[in-house]
C-alpha positions in Angstrom: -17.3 15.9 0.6 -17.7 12.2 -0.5 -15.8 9.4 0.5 -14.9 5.8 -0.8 -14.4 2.9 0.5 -12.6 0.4 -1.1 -15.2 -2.9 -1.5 -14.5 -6.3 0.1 -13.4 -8.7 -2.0 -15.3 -11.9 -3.0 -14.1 -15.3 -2.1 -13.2 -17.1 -5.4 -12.0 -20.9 -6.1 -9.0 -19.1 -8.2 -7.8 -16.2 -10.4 -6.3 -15.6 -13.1 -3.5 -13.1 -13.9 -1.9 -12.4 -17.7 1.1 -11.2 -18.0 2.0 -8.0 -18.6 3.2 -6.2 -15.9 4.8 -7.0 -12.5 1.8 -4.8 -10.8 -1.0 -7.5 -12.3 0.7 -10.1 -10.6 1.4 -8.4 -6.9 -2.4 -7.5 -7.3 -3.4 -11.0 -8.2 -1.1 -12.4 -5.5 -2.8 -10.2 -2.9 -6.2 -12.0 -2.6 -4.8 -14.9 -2.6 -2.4 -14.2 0.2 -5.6 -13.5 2.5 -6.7 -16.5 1.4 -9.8 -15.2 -0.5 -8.6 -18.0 -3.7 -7.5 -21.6 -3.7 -5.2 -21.0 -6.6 -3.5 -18.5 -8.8 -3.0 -18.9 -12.7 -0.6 -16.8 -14.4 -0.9 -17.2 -17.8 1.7 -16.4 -20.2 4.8 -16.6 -18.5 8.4 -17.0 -19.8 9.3 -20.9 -19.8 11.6 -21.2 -17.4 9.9 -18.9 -14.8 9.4 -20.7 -11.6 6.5 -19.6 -8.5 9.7 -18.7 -6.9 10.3 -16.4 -8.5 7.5 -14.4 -9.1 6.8 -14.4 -5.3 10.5 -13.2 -4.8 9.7 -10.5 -7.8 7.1 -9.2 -6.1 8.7 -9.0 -2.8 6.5 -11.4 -1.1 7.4 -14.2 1.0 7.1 -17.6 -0.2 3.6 -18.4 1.9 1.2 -18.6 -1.3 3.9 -20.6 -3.4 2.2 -23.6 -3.1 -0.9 -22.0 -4.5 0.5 -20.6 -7.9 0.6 -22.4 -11.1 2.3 -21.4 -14.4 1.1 -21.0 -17.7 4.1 -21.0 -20.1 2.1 -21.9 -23.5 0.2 -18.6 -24.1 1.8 -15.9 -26.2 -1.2 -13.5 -27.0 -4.3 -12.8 -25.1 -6.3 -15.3 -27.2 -3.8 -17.9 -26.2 -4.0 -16.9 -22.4 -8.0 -17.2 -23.0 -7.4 -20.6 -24.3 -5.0 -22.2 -21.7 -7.0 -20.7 -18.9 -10.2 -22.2 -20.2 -7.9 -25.6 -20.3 -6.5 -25.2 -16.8 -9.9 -24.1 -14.9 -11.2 -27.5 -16.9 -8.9 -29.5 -15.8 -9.2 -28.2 -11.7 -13.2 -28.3 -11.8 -13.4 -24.5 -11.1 -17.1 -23.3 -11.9 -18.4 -20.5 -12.7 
């Protein structure tokens, strides 16, 4: 019988989420909860969502809140590419 493992996940400066479900984001908010990201984008979000929010949407305490920025521009994924390219720019996130 084989067995799996689930692999450890890499450290990363940030990550990125898109819209589209409420499971992306609890995924997305997990790493980052163990402190495995600096920051969290989630790109494509209604305008007047706040971090608030999502963390109280996904049934998580407020403790990455800080951590969680907003994109509110994008409205298709090509949109979400180009405002995430803008916001990982504008923190100095490399690569």
């Amino acid at each position: 019988m084989t067995q799996y493992t689930e692999a450890a996940s890499p450290s990363a400066d940030a990550i990125v989420v898109l819209t589209g479900g409420s499971e992306r984001v609890k995924k997305a908010l997990e790493p980052a909860r163990r402190g495995r990201a600096g920051r969290l984008l989630i790109s494509g979000v209604h305008p007047e969502t706040t971090p608030k929010q999502i963390v109280r949407r996904t049934e998580r305490s407020g403790a990455v809140r800080c951590c969680i920025d907003l994109d509110r521009n994008a409205n298709n994924t090509l949109e979400n590419a180009a405002e995430t390219a803008k916001w990982v720019r504008s923190n100095g996130f490399r690569a």
